[in-house]
C-alpha positions as CSV (number, residue, x, y, z in Angstrom):
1,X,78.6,58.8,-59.4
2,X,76.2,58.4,-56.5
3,X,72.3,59.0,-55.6
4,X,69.7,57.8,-58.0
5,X,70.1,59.6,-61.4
6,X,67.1,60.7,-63.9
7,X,69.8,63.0,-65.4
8,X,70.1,62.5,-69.3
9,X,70.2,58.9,-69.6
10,X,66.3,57.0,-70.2
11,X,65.7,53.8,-69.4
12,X,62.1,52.9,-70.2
13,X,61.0,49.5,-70.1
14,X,58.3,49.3,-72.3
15,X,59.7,51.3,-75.1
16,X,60.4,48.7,-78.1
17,X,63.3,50.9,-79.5
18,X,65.1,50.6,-76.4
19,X,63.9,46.6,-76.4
20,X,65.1,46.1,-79.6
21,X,68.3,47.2,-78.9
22,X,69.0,48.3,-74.7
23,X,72.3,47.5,-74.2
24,X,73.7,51.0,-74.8
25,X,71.4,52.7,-73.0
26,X,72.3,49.7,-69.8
27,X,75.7,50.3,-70.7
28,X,75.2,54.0,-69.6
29,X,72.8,53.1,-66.4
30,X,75.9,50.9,-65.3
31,X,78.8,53.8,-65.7
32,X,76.3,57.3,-65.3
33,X,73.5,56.1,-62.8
34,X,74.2,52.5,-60.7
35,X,71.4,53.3,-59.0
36,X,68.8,54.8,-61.6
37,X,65.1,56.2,-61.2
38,X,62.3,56.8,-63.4
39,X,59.8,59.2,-62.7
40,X,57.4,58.5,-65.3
41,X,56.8,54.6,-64.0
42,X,57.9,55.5,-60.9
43,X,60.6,52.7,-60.3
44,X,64.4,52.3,-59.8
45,X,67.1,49.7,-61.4
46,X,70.3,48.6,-60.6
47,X,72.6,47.5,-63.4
48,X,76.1,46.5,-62.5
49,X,76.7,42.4,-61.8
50,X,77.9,43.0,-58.0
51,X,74.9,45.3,-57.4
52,X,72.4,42.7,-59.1
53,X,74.0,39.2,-58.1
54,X,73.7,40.4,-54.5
55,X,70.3,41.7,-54.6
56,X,68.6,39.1,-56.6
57,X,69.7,36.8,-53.1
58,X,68.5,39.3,-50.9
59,X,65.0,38.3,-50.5
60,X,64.2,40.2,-47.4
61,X,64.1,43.5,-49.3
62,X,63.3,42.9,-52.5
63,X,60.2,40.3,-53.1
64,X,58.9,38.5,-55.6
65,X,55.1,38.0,-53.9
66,X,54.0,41.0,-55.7
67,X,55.0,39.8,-59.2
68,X,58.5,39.8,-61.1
69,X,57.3,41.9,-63.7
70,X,56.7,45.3,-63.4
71,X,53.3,45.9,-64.9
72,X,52.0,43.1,-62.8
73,X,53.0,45.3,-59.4
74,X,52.4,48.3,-61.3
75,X,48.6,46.1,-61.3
76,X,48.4,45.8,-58.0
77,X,46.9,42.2,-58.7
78,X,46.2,39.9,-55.5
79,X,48.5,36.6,-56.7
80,X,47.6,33.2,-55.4
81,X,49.8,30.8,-53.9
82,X,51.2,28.2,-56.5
83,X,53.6,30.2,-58.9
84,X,56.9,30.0,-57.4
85,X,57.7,32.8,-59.4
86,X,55.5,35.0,-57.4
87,X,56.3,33.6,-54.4
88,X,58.7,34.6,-50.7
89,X,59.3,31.9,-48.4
90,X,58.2,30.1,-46.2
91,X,55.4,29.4,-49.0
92,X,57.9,29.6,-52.0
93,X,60.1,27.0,-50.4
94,X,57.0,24.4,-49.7
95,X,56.0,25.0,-53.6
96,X,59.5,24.5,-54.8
97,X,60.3,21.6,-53.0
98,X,57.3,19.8,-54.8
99,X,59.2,20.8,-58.1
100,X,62.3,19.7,-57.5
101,X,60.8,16.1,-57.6
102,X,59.2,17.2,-61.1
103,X,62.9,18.4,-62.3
104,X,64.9,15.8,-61.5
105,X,68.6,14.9,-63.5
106,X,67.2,11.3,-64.5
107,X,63.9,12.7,-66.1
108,X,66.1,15.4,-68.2
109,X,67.9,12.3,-69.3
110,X,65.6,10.3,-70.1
111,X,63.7,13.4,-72.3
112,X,66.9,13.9,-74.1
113,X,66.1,10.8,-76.9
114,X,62.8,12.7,-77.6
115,X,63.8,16.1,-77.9
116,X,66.4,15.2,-80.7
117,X,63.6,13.1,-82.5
118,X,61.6,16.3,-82.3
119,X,64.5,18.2,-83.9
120,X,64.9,15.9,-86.6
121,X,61.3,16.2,-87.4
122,X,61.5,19.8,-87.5
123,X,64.2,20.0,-89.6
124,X,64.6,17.2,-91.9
125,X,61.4,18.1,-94.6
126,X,63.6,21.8,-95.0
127,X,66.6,19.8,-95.6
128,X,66.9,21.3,-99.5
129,X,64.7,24.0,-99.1
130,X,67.2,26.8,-99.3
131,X,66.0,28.5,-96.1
132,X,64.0,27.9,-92.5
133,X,63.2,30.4,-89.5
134,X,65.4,29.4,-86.2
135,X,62.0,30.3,-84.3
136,X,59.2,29.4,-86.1
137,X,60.1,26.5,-87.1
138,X,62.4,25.2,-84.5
139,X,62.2,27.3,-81.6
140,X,58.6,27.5,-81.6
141,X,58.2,23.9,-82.0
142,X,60.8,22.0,-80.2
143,X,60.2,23.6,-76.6
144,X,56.3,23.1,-76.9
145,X,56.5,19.7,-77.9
146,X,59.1,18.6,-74.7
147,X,56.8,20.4,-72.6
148,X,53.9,19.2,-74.0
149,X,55.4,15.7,-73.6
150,X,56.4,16.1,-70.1
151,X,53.1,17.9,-69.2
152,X,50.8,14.8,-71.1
153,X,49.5,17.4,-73.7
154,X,48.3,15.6,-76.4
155,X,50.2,17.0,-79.8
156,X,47.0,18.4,-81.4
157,X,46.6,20.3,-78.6
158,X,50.0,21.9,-78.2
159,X,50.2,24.6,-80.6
160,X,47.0,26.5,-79.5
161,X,48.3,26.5,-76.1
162,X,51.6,27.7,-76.8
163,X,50.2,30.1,-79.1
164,X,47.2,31.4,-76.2
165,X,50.5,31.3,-73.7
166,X,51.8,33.8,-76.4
167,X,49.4,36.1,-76.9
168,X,48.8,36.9,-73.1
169,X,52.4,37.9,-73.0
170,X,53.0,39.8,-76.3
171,X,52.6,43.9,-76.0
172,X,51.0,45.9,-78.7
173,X,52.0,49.2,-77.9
174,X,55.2,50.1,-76.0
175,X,53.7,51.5,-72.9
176,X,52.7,50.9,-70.0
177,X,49.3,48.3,-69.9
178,X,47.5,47.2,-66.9
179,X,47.2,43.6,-66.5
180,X,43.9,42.1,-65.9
181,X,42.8,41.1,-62.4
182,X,42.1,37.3,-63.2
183,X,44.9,37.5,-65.7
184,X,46.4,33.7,-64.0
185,X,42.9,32.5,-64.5
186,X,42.7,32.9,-68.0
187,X,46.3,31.3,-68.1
188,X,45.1,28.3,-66.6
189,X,41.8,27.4,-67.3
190,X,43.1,26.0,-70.9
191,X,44.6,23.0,-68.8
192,X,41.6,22.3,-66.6
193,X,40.1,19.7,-69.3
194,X,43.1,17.8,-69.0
195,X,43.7,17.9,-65.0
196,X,40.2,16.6,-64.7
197,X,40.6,13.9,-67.0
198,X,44.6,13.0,-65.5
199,X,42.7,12.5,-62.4
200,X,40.8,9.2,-63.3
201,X,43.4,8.3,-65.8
202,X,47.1,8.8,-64.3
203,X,49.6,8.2,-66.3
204,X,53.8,8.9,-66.4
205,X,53.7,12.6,-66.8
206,X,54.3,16.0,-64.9
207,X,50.4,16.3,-64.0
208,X,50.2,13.4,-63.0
209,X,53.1,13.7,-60.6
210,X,51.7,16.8,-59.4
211,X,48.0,15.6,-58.9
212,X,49.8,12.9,-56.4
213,X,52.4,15.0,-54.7
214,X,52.1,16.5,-51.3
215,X,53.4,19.2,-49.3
216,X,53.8,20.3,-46.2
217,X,52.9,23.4,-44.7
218,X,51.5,24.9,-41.3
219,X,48.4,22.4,-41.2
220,X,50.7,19.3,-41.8
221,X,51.1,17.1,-45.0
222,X,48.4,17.8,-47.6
223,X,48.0,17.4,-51.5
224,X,48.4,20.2,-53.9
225,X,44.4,22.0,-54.3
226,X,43.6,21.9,-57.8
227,X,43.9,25.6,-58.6
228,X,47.8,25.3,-57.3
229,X,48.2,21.6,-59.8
230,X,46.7,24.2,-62.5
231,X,49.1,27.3,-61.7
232,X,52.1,24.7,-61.4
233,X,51.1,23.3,-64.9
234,X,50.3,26.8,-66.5
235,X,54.0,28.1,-65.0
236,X,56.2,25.0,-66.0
237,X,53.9,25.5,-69.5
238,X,55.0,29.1,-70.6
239,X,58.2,29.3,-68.9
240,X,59.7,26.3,-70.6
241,X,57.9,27.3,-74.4
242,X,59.3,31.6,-74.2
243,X,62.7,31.4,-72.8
244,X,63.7,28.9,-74.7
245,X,62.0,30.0,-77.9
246,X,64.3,33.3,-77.7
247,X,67.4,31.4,-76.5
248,X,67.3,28.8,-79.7
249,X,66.9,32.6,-81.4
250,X,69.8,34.1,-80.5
251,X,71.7,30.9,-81.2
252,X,70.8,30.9,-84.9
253,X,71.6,35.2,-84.8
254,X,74.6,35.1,-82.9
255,X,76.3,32.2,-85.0
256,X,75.1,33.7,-88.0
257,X,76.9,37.3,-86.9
258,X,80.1,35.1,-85.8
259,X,81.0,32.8,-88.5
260,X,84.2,31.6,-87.1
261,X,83.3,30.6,-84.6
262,X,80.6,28.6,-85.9
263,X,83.2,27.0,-88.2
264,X,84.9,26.1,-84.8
265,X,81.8,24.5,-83.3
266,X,81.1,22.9,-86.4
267,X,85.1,21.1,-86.2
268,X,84.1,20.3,-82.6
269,X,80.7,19.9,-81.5
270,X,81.7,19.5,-78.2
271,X,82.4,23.4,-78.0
272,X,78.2,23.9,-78.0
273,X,77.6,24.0,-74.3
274,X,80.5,26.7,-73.4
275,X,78.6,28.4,-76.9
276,X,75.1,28.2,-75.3
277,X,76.3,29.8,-71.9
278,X,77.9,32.7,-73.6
279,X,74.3,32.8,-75.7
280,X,72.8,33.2,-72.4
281,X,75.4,36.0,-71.2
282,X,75.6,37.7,-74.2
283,X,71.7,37.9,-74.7
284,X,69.6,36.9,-71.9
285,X,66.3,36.0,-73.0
286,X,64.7,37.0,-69.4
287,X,66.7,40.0,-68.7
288,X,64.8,42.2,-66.3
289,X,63.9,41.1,-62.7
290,X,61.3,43.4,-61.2
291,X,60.7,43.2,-57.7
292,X,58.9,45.2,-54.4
293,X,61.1,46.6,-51.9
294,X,59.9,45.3,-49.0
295,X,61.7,48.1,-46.3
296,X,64.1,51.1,-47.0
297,X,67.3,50.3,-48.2
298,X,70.2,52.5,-49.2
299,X,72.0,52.0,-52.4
300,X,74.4,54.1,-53.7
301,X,73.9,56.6,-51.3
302,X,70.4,57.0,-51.7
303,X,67.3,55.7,-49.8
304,X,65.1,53.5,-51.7
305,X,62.0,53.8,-50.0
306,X,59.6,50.5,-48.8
307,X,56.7,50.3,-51.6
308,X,59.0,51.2,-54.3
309,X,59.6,48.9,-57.6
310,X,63.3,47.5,-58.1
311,X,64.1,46.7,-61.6
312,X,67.1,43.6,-61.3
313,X,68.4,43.7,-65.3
314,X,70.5,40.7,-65.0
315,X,71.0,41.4,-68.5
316,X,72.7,44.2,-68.2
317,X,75.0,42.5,-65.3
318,X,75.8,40.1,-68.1
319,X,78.2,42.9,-69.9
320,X,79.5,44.4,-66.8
321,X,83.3,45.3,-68.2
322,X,84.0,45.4,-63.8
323,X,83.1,41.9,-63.9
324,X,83.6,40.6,-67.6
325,X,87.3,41.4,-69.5
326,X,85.7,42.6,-73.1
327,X,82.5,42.3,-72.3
328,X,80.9,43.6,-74.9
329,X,82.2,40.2,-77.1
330,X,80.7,37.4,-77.6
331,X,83.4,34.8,-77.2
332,X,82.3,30.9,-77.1
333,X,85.6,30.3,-75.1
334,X,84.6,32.5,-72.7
335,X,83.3,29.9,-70.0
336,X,81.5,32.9,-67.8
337,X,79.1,32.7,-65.5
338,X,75.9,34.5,-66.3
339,X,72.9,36.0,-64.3
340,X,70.7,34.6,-66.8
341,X,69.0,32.3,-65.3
342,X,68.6,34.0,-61.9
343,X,70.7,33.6,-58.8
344,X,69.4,32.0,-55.6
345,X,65.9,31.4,-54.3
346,X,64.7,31.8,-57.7
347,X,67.3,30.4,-60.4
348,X,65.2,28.8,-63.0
349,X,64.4,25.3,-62.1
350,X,64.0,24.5,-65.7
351,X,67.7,25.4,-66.7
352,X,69.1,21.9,-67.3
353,X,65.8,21.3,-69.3
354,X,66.7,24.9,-71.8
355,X,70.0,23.9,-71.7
356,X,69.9,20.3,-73.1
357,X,66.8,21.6,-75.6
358,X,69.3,24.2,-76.9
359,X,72.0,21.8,-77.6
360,X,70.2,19.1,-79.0
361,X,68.9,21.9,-81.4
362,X,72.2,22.9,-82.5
363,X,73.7,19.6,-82.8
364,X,70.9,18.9,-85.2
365,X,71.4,22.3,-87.1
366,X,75.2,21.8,-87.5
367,X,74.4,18.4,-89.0
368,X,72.2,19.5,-91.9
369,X,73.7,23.4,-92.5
370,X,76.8,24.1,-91.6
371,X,76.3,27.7,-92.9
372,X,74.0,30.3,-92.5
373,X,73.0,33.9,-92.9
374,X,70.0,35.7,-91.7
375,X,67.6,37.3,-94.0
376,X,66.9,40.6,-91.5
377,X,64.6,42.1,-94.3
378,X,62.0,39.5,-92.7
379,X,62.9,39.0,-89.1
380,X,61.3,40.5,-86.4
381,X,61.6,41.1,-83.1
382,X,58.9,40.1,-80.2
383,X,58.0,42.5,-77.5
384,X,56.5,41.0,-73.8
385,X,56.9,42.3,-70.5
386,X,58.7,39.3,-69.2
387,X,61.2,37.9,-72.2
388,X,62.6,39.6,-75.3
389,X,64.2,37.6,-78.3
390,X,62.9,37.2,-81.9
391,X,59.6,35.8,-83.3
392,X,60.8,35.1,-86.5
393,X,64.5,34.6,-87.5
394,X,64.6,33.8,-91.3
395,X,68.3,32.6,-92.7
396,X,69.5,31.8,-96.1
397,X,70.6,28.2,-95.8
């Protein structure tokens, strides 16, 4: 089929039915409309692998300065420089470069030791208890204490960010709603005590690093302005506490709904990595790119006009059948790529960090219950322009 298709098949973003469960309705974007528009939010979204993997790199036409989510663009909010995320070179490639210090190999080593302990202090008073909730009491807790760690948040401070961080992302009704103009303000004004204070008391952390580091741009070498330390530290906060909040999620769901091959995990350990990546396939918890074309381009033998919003659902490229043999199982010995954590200029700097979080987690799950099965009477599922997963996964233990 070509041409951009409204025929039939509805895709709608913000509808939580189709959240809850869109793979069917992605599954038909990818076969009935490759190149598929919506009238109502006026957008159009391309779901086969080939179409997204390519376009996610092509940067030219399809930018990220705008926002990456579709009801910020749909906003028309003025973004500051300083959230890579919303950022196009040449100024995204000046702001990343000062993060790739930040995210270096040897610091996700040396975090490792931590993160476990954080585990075990999660999990160890539920040891007997009959039950626990992969999210609220491991996802939610485990992420925003590394973070928090990294960052030089104090602990008593961590869960009323995380929680704020939370509530500025959650949706309450499944439509379309405007986000407020000084939306990053609000986002980052609950670290400006602490910037202020890491300034006459450095110390071995993240904010620290980024109070000190310099970049260089047009008007030479310069240090970061305090509004960009405060969007860098705002960014590196929420991204690392959501995604991998609703990745340690669909750990504890997808095990639970694949018993053997937990009991295989559980012989061998060393399976979890090859597990977590087929997690990430199977159910990315970031699954939608949106983006602003930037010029005309011509997809499937239809013009998509400059000014128009491109939906990128990288989650839906994950089940491609043309690129993935059965891809509709999830299949720890898989050993498939995945668009879940972008491709290109903006694959998530933070993957080694969600990666090592998630299986520290399940090594220290595995440990203590080698069985589990989730009580669905009392989970539920959270809604958010930006990531989808559960916020509260209950299992019998």
């Amino acid at each position: 089929m070509t041409g951009a298709s409204t025929a039939e098949v509805y895709y709608d973003p913000f509808d939580f039915d189709i959240d809850d469960d869109p793979y069917p309705i992605w599954r038909r974007l990818r076969d009935e409309a490759p190149l598929y528009r919506n009238d109502r939010y006026n957008f159009y979204a391309l779901s086969r692998y080939d179409d997204v993997s390519r376009e996610l790199m092509n940067f030219d036409v399809f930018r990220s300065g705008r926002g990456t989510t579709m009801d910020i663009i749909m906003s028309g909010i003025e973004l500051p420089p300083g959230v890579i995320l919303f950022e196009d070179p040449p100024i995204h490639d000046v702001h990343r470069h000062v993060l790739s210090k930040v995210f270096t190999p040897r610091r996700m080593e040396a975090i490792e030791p931590l993160t476990r302990a954080f585990c075990v202090r999660a999990l160890d008073p539920l040891v007997g208890s009959g039950r626990f909730d992969f999210v609220e009491n491991l996802g939610a807790m485990v992420p925003m204490r590394t973070i928090g760690y990294l960052l030089g948040i104090p602990e008593t401070d961590q869960e009323a960010i995380r929680d704020k961080g939370g509530s500025q992302l959650t949706l309450k009704k499944g439509t379309f709603r405007a986000v407020p103009q000084d939306f990053l303000e609000h986002s980052h004004e609950m670290f400006a005590n602490y910037i202020d204070w890491r300034v006459d008391h450095p110390s071995d952390d993240l904010m620290t690093q980024l109070i000190n580091a310099e970049v260089e741009d047009a008007d030479g070498t310069r240090r970061l302005t305090r509004s960009e330390v405060l969007l860098y530290t705002s960014m590196i906060a929420g991204a690392g506490n959501e995604t991998t909040t609703r990745l340690i999620g669909f750990i504890g769901q997808l095990l639970a709904e694949h018993p053997e091959q937990r009991r295989q995990i559980v012989a061998d350990p060393s399976l979890i990595p090859m597990a977590i990546e087929e997690v990430l396939r199977y159910e990315a918890p970031s699954p939608v790119q949106a983006r602003h074309v930037a010029r005309d381009v011509e997809l499937h033998g239809t013009t998509v006009p400059e000014g128009s919003i491109m939906l990128l659902i990288n989650g839906s490229a994950n089940r491609d059948e043309r690129r993935f043999p059965d891809a509709e199982e999830f299949d720890i010995h898989r050993g498939a790529t995945h668009l879940s954590f972008g491709h290109g200029l903006h694959f998530c700097m933070g993957s080694a960090l969600a990666r090592m979080q998630a299986r520290v987690a399940l090594e220290e799950v595995i440990k203590r219950w080698p069985e589990w099965e989730v009580d669905y009477a009392n989970a539920t599922k959270a809604h958010t322009s930006s990531v989808r997963g559960w916020s509260k996964l209950p299992v019998f233990i």
